[in-house]
C-alpha beads as a LAMMPS data file, in Angstrom:
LAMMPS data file: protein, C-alpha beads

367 atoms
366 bonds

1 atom types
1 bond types

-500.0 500.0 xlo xhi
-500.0 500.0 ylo yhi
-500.0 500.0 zlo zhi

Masses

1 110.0

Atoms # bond

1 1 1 355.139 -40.501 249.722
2 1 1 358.506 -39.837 248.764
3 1 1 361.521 -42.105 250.346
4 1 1 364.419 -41.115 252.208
5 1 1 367.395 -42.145 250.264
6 1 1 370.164 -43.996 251.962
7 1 1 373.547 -42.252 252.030
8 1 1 375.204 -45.197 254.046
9 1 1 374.720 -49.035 254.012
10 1 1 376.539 -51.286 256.333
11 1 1 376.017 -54.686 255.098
12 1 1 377.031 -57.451 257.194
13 1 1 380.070 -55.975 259.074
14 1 1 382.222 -57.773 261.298
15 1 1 385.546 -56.372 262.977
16 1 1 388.667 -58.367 264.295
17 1 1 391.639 -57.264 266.450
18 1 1 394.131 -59.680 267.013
19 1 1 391.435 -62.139 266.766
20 1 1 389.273 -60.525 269.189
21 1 1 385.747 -59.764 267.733
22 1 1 384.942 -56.345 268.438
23 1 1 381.592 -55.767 265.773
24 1 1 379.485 -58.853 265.063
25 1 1 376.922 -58.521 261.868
26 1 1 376.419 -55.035 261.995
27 1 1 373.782 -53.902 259.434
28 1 1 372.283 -50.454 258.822
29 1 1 371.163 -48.037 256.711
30 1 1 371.818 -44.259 257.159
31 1 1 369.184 -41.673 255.605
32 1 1 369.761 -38.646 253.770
33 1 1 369.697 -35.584 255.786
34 1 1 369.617 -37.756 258.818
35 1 1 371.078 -37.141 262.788
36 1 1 371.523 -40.844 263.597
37 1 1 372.962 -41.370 267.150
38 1 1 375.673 -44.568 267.854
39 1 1 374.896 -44.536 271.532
40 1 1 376.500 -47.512 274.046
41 1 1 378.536 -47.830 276.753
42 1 1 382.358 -47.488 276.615
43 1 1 383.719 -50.566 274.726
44 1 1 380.669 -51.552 273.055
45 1 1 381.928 -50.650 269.794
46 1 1 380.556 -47.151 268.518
47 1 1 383.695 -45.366 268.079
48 1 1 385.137 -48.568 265.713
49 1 1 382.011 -48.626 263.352
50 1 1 382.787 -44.820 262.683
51 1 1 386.126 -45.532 261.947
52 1 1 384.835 -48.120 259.712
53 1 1 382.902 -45.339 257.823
54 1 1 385.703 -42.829 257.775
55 1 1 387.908 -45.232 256.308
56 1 1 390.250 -44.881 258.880
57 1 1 389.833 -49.084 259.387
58 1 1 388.590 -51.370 257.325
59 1 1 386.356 -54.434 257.838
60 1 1 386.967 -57.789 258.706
61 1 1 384.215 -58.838 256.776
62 1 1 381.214 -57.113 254.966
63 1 1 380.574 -53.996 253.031
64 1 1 380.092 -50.173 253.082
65 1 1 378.481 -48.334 250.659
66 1 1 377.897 -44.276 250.798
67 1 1 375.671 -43.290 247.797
68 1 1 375.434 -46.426 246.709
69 1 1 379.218 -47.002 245.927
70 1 1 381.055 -49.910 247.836
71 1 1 384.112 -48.179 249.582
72 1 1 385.695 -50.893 250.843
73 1 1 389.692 -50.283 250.398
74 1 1 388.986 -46.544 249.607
75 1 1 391.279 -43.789 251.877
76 1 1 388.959 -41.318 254.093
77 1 1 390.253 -38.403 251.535
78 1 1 388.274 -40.235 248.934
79 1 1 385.315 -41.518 250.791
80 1 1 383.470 -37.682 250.920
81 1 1 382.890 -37.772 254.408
82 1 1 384.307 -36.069 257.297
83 1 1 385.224 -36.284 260.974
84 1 1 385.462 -34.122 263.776
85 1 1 387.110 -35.537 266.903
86 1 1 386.323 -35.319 270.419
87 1 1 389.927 -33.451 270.757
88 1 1 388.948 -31.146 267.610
89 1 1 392.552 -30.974 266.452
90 1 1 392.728 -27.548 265.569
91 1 1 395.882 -26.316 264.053
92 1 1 396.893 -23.784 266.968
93 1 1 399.348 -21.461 264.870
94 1 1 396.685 -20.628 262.479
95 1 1 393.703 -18.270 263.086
96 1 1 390.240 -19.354 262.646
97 1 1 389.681 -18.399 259.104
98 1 1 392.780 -20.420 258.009
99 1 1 391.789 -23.541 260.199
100 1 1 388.737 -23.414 258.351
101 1 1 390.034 -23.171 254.692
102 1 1 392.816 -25.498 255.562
103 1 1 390.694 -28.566 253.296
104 1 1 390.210 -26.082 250.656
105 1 1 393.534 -25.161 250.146
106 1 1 394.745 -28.506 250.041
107 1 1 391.899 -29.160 246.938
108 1 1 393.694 -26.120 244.808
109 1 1 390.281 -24.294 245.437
110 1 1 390.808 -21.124 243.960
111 1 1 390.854 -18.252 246.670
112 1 1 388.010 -16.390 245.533
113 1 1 385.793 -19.304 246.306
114 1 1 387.744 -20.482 249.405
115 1 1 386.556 -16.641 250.778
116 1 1 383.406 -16.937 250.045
117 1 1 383.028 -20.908 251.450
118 1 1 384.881 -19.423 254.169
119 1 1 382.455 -16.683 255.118
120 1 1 379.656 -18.908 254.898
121 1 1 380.064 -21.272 256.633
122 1 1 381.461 -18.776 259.264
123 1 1 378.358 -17.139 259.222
124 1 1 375.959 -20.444 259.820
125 1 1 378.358 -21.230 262.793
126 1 1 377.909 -17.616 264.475
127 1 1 381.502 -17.017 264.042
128 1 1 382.034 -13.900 261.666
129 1 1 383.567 -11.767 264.603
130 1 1 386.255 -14.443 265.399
131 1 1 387.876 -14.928 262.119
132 1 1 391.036 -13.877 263.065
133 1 1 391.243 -14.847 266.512
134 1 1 393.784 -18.595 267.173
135 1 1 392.334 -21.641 268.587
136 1 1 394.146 -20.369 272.177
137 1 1 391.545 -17.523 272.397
138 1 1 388.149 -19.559 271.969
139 1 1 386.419 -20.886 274.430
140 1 1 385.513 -24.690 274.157
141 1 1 382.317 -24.255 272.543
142 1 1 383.542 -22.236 269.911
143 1 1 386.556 -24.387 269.518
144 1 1 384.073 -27.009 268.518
145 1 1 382.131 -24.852 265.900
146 1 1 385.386 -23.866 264.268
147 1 1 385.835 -27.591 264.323
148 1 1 382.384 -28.274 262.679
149 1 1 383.028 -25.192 260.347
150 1 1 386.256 -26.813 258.791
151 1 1 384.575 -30.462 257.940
152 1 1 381.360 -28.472 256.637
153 1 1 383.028 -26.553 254.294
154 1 1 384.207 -29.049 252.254
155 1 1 380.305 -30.087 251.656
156 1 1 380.564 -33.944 252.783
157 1 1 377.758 -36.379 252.182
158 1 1 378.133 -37.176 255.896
159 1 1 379.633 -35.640 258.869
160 1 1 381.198 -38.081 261.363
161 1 1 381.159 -36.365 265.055
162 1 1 383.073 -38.887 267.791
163 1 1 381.512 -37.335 271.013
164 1 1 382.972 -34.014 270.038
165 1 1 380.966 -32.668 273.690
166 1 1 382.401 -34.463 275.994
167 1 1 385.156 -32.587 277.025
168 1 1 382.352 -29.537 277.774
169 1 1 380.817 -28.342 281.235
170 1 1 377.553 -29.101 281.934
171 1 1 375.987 -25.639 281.257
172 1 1 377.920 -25.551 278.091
173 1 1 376.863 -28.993 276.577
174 1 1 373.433 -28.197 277.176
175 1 1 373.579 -25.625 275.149
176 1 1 376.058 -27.565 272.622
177 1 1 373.445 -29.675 271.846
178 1 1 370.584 -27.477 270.924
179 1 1 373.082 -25.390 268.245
180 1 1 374.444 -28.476 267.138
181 1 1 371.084 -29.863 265.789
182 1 1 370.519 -26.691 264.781
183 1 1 373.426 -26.544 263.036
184 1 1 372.615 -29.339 261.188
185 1 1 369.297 -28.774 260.088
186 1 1 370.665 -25.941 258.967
187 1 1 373.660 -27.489 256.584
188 1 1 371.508 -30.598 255.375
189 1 1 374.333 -32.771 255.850
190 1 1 373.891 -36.689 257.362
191 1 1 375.335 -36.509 261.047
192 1 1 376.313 -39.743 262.459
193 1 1 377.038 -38.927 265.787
194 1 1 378.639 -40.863 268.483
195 1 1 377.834 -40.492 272.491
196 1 1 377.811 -42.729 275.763
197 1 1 375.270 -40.026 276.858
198 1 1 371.867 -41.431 276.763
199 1 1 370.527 -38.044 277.629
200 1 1 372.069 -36.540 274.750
201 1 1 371.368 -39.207 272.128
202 1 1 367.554 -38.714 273.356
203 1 1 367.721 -34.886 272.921
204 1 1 369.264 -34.595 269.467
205 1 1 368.664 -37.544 267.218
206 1 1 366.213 -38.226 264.648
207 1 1 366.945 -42.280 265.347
208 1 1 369.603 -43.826 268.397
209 1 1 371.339 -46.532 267.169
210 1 1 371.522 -48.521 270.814
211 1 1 374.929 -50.958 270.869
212 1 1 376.237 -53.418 273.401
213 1 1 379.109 -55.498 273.280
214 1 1 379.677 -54.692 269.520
215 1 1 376.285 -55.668 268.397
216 1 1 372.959 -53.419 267.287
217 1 1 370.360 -53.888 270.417
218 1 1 367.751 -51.715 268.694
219 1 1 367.322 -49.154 266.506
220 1 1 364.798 -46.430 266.741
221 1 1 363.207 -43.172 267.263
222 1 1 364.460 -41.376 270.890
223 1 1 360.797 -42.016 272.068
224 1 1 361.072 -45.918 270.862
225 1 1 363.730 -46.638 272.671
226 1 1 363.142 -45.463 275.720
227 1 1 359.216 -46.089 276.340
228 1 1 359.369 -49.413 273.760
229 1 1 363.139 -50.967 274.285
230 1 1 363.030 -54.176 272.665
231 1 1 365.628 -56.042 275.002
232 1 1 366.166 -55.685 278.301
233 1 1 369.490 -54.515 278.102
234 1 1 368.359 -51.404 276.039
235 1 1 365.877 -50.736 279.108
236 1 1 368.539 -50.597 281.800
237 1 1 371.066 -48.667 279.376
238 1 1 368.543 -45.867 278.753
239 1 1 367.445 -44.177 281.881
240 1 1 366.411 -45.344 285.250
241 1 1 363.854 -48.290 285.094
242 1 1 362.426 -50.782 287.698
243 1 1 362.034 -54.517 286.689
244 1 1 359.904 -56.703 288.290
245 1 1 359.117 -60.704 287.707
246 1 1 356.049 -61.415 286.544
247 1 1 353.829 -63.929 284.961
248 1 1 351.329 -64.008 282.131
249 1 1 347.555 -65.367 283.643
250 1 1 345.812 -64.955 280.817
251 1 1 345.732 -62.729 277.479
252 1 1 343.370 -61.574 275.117
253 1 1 342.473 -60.469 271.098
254 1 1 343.891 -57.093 271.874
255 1 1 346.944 -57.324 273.740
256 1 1 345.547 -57.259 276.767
257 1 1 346.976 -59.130 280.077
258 1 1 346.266 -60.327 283.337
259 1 1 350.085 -60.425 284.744
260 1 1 351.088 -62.252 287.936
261 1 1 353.426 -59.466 289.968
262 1 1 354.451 -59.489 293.773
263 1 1 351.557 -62.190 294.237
264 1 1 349.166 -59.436 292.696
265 1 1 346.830 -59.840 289.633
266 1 1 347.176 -57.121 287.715
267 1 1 345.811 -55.738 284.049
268 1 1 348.288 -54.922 281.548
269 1 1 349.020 -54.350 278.303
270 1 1 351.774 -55.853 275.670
271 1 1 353.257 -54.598 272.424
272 1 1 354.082 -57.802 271.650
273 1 1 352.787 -61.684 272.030
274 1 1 352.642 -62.998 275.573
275 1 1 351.507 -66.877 276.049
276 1 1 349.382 -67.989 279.905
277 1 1 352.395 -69.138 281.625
278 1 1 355.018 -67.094 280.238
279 1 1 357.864 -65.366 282.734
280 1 1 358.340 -61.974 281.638
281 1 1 360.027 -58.834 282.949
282 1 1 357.838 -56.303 283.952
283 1 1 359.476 -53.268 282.916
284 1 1 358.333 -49.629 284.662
285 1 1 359.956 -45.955 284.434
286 1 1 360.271 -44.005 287.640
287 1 1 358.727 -41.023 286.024
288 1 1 355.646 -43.579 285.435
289 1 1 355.531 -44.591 289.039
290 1 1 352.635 -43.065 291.708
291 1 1 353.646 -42.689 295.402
292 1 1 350.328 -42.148 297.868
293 1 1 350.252 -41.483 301.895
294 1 1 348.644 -43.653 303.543
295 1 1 346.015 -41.613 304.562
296 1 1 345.440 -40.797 300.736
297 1 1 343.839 -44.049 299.381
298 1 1 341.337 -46.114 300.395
299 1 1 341.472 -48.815 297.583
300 1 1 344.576 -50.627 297.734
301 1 1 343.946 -53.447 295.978
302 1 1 346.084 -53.064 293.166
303 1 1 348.544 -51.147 295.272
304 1 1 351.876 -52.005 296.977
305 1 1 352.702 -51.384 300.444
306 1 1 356.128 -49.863 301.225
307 1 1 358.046 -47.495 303.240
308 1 1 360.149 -44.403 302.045
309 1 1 363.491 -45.216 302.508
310 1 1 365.160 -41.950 300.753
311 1 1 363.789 -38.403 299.536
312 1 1 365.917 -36.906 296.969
313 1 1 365.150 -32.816 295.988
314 1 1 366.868 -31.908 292.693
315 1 1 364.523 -28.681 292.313
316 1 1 362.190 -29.745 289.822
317 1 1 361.859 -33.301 290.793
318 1 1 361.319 -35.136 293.913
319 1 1 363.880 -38.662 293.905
320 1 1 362.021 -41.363 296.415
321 1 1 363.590 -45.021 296.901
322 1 1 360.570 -46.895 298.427
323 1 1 361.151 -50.143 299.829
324 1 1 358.361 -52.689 299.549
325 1 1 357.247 -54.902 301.977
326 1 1 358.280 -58.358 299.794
327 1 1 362.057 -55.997 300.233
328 1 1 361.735 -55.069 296.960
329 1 1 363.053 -51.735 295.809
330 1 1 361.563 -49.031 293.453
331 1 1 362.628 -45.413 292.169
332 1 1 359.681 -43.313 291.778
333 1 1 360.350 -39.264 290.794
334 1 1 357.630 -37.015 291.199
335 1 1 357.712 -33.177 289.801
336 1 1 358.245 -30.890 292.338
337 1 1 354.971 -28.487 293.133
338 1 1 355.950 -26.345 296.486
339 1 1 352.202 -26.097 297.281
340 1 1 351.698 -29.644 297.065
341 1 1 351.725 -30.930 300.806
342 1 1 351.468 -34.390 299.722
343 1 1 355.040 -34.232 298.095
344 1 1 356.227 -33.596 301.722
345 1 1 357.516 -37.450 302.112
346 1 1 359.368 -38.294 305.125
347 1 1 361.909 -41.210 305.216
348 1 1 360.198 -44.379 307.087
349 1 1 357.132 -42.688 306.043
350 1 1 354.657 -45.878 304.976
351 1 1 353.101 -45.071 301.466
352 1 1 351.098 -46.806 298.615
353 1 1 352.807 -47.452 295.208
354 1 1 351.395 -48.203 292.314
355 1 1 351.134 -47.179 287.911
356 1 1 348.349 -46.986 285.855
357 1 1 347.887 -50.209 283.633
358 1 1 349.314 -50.095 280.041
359 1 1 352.539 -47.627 281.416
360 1 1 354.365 -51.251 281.474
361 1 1 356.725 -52.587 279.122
362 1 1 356.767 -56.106 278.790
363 1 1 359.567 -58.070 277.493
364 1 1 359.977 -62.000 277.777
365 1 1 362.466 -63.410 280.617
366 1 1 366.449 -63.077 280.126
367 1 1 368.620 -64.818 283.240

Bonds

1 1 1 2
2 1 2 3
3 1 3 4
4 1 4 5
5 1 5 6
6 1 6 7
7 1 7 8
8 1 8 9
9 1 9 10
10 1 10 11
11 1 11 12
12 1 12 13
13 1 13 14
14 1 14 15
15 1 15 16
16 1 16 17
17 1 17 18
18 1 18 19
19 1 19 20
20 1 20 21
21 1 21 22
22 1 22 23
23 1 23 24
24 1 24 25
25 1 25 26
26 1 26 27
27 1 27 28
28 1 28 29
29 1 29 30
30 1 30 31
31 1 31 32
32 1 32 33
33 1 33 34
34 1 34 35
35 1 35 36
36 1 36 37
37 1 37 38
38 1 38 39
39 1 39 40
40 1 40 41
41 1 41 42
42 1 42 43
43 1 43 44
44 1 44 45
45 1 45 46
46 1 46 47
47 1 47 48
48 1 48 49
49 1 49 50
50 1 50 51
51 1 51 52
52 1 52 53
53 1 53 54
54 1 54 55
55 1 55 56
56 1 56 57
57 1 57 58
58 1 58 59
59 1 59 60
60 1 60 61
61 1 61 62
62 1 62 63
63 1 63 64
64 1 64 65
65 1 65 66
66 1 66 67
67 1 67 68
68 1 68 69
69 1 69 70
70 1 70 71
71 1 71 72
72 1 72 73
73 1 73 74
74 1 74 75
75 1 75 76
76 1 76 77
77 1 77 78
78 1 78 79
79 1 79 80
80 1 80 81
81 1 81 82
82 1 82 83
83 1 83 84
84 1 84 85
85 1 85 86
86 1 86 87
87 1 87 88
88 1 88 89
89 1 89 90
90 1 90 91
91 1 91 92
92 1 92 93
93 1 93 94
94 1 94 95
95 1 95 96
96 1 96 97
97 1 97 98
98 1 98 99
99 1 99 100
100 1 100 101
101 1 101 102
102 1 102 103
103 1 103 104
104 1 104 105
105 1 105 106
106 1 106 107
107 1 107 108
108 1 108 109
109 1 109 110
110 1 110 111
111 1 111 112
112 1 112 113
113 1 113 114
114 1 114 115
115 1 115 116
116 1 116 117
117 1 117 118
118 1 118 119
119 1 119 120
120 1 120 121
121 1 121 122
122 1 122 123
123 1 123 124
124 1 124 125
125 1 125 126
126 1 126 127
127 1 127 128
128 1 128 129
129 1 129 130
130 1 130 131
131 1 131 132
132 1 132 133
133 1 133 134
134 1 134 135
135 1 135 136
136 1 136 137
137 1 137 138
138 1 138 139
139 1 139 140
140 1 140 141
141 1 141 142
142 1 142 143
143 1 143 144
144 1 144 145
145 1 145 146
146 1 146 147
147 1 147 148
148 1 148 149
149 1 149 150
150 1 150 151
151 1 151 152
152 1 152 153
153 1 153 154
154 1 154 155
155 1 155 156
156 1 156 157
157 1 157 158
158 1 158 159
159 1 159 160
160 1 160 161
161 1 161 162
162 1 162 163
163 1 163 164
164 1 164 165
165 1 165 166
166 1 166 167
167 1 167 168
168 1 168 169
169 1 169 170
170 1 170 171
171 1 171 172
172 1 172 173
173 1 173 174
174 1 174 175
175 1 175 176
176 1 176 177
177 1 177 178
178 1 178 179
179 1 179 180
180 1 180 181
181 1 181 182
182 1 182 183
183 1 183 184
184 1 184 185
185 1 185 186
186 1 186 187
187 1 187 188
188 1 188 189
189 1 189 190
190 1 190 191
191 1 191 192
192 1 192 193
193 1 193 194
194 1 194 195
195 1 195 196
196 1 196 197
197 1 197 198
198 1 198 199
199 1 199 200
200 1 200 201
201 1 201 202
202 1 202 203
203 1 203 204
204 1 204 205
205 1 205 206
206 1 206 207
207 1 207 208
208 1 208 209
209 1 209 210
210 1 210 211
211 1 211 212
212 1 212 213
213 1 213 214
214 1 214 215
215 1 215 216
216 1 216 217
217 1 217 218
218 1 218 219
219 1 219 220
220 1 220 221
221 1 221 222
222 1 222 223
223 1 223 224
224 1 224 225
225 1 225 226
226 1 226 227
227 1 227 228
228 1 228 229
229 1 229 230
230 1 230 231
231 1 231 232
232 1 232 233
233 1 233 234
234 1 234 235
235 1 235 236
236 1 236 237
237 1 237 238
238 1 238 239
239 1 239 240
240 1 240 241
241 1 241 242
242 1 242 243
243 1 243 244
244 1 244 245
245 1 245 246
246 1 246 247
247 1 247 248
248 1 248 249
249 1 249 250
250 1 250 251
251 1 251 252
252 1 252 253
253 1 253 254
254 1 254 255
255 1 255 256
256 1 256 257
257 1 257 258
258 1 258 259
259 1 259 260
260 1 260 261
261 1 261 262
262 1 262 263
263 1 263 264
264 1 264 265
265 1 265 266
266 1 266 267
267 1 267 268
268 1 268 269
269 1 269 270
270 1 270 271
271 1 271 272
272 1 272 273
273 1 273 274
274 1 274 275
275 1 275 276
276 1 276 277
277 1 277 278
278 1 278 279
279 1 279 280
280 1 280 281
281 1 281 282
282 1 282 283
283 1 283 284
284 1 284 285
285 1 285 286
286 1 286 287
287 1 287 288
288 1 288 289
289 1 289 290
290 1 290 291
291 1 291 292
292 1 292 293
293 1 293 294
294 1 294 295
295 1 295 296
296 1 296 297
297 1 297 298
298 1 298 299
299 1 299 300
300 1 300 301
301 1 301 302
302 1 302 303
303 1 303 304
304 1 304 305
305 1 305 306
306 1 306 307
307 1 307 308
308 1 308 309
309 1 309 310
310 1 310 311
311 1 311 312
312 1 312 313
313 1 313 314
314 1 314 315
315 1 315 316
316 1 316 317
317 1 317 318
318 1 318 319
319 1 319 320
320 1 320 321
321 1 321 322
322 1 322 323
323 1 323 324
324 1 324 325
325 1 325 326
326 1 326 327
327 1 327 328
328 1 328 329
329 1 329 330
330 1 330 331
331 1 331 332
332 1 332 333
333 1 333 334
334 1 334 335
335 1 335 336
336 1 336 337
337 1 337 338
338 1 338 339
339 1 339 340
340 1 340 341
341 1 341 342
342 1 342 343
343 1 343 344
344 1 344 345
345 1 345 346
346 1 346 347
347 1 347 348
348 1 348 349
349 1 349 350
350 1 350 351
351 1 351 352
352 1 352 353
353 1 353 354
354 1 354 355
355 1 355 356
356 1 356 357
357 1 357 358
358 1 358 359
359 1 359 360
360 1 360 361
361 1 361 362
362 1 362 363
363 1 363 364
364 1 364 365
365 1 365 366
366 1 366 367
């Protein structure tokens, strides 16, 4: 089995501004070849720890180390990694081709090679044709790519991206985000990329690195942290979710539980250990949640009653808010099939909700 070498280390990183804490402990190893996400919510931090990286700050306290060297006190020119900005900052008076050999030239790279760098990396970024157009004539997403071009061509160790989408259209940063990871695969260089988009850090990364409040929540695969988030601040951060209060009846050898929810005794099951009298957080996804007619179901014991208190169409999907007879409210979406009657809900419309057991997550109490 061979192991993925680190190309960054963050060892026990703490930022200060005017003696306001900003990172707290951060510690985290980047992979070779790796698309690692820094996804939060504005303020949380992200933006800083890249900084951090690029050498653009420096740390309070703690170390960074890319290949294994500690950088600390080292300039970004001297750090071999690169950055591409959410503004892109190309140079408008120049055409593409110079924008892109801009680095080089500044190395002394001989022209002959600067060409041929040039016309590379032009061609992995689908920009041959354009060479000679300026910035002013690009659209956004090519602005970007010409943005992308110019950091790759210098052949970093690790390419720094600080949401370099967000200033797209919808349509466009879809399709942003499928030739960006494309991109990458492509160039075999580290991206550590930074979003507030959950949907985006899902769609693109090999691991999300989830921060609130300048701390590391959880780090994982897209598919760990959304269907196994470890806090519950994770949970409500990535996607739409519906908590309920619960409490552990009994357990068993195999992570099996009896859980106590809306005065219903229900089977579930627990990634991690849950003790008889425990208050936990029932945790469910709408996507994971079953909406029945009445006229539908005759065994309602593990069900909850409700009534439909808003249908949402969105074309593929069917949006219902369902308010429960206790007054609690849950989000269920249901994929839209036109020749499915039973999708037909009608607000005030009395229905049956309920999951199948072991599509819970469930994570101890927080106030």
């Amino acid at each position: 089995m061979v192991v993925a070498k680190n190309v960054v280390e963050l060892r026990g990183i703490y930022k200060s501004i005017h003696d306001h804490e900003i990172l707290h402990d951060i510690n985290l190893e980047v992979q070779e070849g790796e698309f690692l996400t820094l996804l939060g919510p504005s303020g949380c931090g992200k933006t800083t720890l890249l900084r951090l990286i690029s050498g653009f700050e420096e740390p309070t306290q703690g170390n960074i180390f890319i290949d294994g060297k500690d950088v600390s006190g080292l300039p970004p020119h001297q750090r071999h990694v690169h950055t591409v900005f959410q503004s892109y900052a190309l140079f408008p008076h120049m055409t593409v081709f110079e924008n892109i050999a801009f680095g080089l030239r500044c190395q002394k790279v001989p022209q002959i090679e600067i060409s041929e760098r040039v016309a590379d990396v032009l061609k992995m970024v689908k920009l041959e044709r354009f060479a000679e157009r300026k910035p002013s004539q690009l659209s956004g997403g090519q602005q970007q790519r010409v943005a992308i071009a110019r950091a790759a061509v210098n052949r970093p160790r690790v390419l720094l991206l600080d949401e370099p989408l967000s200033s797209l259209d919808y349509r466009l940063r879809k399709t942003m985000q499928i030739e960006l990871k494309q991109l990458q695969r492509t160039l075999e260089i580290t991206f550590i990329f930074v979003t507030h988009d959950q949907e985006e850090a899902l769609s693109m990364s090999d691991r999300v690195v989830v921060m609130q409040e300048g701390y590391i929540e959880q780090i994982g695969t897209p598919r760990q942290v959304y269907e196994e988030p470890s806090t519950l601040k994770v949970a409500t951060f990535i996607g739409e979710v519906n908590i309920f209060e619960g409490e552990i009846l009994s357990t068993d050898g195999n992570r099996q539980i009896m859980v106590s929810i809306l005065d219903k005794q229900r089977m579930a099951k627990s990634t991690r250990l849950c003790l008889p009298g425990e208050k936990v957080h029932v945790l469910i996804r709408p996507e994971d949640v079953r909406v029945w007619n009445q006229h539908e179901v005759t065994d309602t014991a593990d069900m909850f009653a409700g009534t439909v208190e808003e249908v949402i169409y969105k074309g593929t999907t069917v949006d219902l808010i369902v308010r429960l007879a206790n007054n609690k409210i849950v989000a269920a979406t249901e994929f839209f099939d036109e020749d499915d009657d039973r999708l037909e809900y009608k607000m005030g419309e009395q229905v049956w909700v309920n999951w199948t057991p072991g599509w819970e997550v469930i994570l101890p109490h927080e106030t």
